[in-house]
C-alpha positions as a Markdown table, in Angstrom:
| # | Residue | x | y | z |
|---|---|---|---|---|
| 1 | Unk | 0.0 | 0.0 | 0.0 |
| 2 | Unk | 1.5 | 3.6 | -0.9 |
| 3 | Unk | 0.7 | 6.2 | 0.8 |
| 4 | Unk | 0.7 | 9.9 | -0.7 |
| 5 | Unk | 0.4 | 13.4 | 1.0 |
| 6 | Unk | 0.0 | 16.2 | -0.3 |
| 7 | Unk | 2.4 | 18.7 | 0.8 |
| 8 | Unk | 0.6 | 22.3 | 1.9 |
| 9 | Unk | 2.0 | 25.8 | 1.7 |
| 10 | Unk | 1.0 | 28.0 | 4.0 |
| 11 | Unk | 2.0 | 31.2 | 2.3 |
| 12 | Unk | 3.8 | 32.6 | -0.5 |
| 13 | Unk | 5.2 | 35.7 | 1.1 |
| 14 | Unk | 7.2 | 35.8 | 4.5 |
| 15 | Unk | 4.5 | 37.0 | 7.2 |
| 16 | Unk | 7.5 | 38.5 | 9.1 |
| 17 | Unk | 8.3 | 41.0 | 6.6 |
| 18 | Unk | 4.7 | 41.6 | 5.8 |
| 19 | Unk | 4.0 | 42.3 | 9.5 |
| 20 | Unk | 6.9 | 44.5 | 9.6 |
| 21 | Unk | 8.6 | 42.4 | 13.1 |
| 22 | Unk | 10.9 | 40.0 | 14.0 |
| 23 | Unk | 10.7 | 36.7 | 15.5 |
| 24 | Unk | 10.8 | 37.3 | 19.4 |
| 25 | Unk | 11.3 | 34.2 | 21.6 |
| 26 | Unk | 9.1 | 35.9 | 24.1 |
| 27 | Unk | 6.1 | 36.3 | 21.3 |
| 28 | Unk | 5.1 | 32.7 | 21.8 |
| 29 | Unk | 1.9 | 33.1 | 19.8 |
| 30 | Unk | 3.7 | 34.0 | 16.7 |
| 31 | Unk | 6.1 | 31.1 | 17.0 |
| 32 | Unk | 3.5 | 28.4 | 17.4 |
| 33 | Unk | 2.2 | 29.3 | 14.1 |
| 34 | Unk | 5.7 | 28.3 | 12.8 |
| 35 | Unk | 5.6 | 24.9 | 14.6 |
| 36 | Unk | 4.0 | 21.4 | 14.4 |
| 37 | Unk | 1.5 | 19.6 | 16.1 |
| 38 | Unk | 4.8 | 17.7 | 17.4 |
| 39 | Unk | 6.8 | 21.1 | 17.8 |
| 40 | Unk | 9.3 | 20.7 | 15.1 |
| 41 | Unk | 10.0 | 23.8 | 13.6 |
| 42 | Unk | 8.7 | 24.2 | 9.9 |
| 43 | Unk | 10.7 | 24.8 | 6.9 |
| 44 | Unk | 10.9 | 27.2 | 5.0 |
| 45 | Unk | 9.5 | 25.5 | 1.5 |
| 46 | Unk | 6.5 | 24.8 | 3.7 |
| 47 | Unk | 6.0 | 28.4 | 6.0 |
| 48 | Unk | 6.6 | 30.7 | 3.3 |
| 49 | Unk | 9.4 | 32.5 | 5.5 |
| 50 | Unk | 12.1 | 33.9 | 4.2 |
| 51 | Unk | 16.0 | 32.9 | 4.7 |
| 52 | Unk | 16.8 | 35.8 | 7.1 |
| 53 | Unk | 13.8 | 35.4 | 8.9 |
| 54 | Unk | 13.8 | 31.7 | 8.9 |
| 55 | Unk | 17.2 | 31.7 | 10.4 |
| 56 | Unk | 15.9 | 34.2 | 13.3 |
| 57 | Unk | 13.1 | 32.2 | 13.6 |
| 58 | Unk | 15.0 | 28.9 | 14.5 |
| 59 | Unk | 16.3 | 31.4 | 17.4 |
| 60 | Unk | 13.6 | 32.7 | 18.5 |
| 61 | Unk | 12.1 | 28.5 | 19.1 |
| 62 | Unk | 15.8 | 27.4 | 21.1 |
| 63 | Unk | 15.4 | 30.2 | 23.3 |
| 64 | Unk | 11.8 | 29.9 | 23.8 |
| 65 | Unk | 12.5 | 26.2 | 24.6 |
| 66 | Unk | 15.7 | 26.7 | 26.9 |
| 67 | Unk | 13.5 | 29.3 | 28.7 |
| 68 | Unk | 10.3 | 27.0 | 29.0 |
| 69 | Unk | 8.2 | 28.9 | 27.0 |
| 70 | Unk | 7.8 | 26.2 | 24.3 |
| 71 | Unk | 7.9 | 22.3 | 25.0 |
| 72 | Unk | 10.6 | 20.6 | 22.9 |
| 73 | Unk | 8.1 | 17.5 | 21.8 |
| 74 | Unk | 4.4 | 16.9 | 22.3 |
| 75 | Unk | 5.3 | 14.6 | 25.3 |
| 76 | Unk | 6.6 | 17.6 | 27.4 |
| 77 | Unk | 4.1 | 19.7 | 26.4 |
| 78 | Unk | 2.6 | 22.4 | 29.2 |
């Protein structure tokens, strides 16, 4: 049995630079949007962020995580 997914963009355009910020470990709501259901950190052919951002992105999610604000995997989630 194969099984096929279909792979989803979320955007074309990098919502950083739209938005006009920067990714902010302390923003937690922004960088959930950026994450899995397991926490992984998306990439960029799938968020639609671009390379400067994506990089300040990755971080913005190791300091949230050192500082507690994000789980590391869904079995430590809050």
């Amino acid at each position: 049995m194969i099984r096929t997914y279909k792979r989803q963009r979320i955007a074309d355009y990098c919502g950083f630079c739209k938005e006009g910020i920067t990714p902010d470990y302390k923003d937690v709501v922004h960088l959930r949007r950026y994450l899995t259901e397991r926490y992984l950190v998306l990439p960029r052919r799938y968020s639609g962020v671009c390379a400067k951002h994506q990089r300040k992105l990755t971080q913005a999610v190791k300091n949230a995580r050192q500082m507690a604000l994000i789980p590391y995997t869904d079995v430590h989630a809050l």
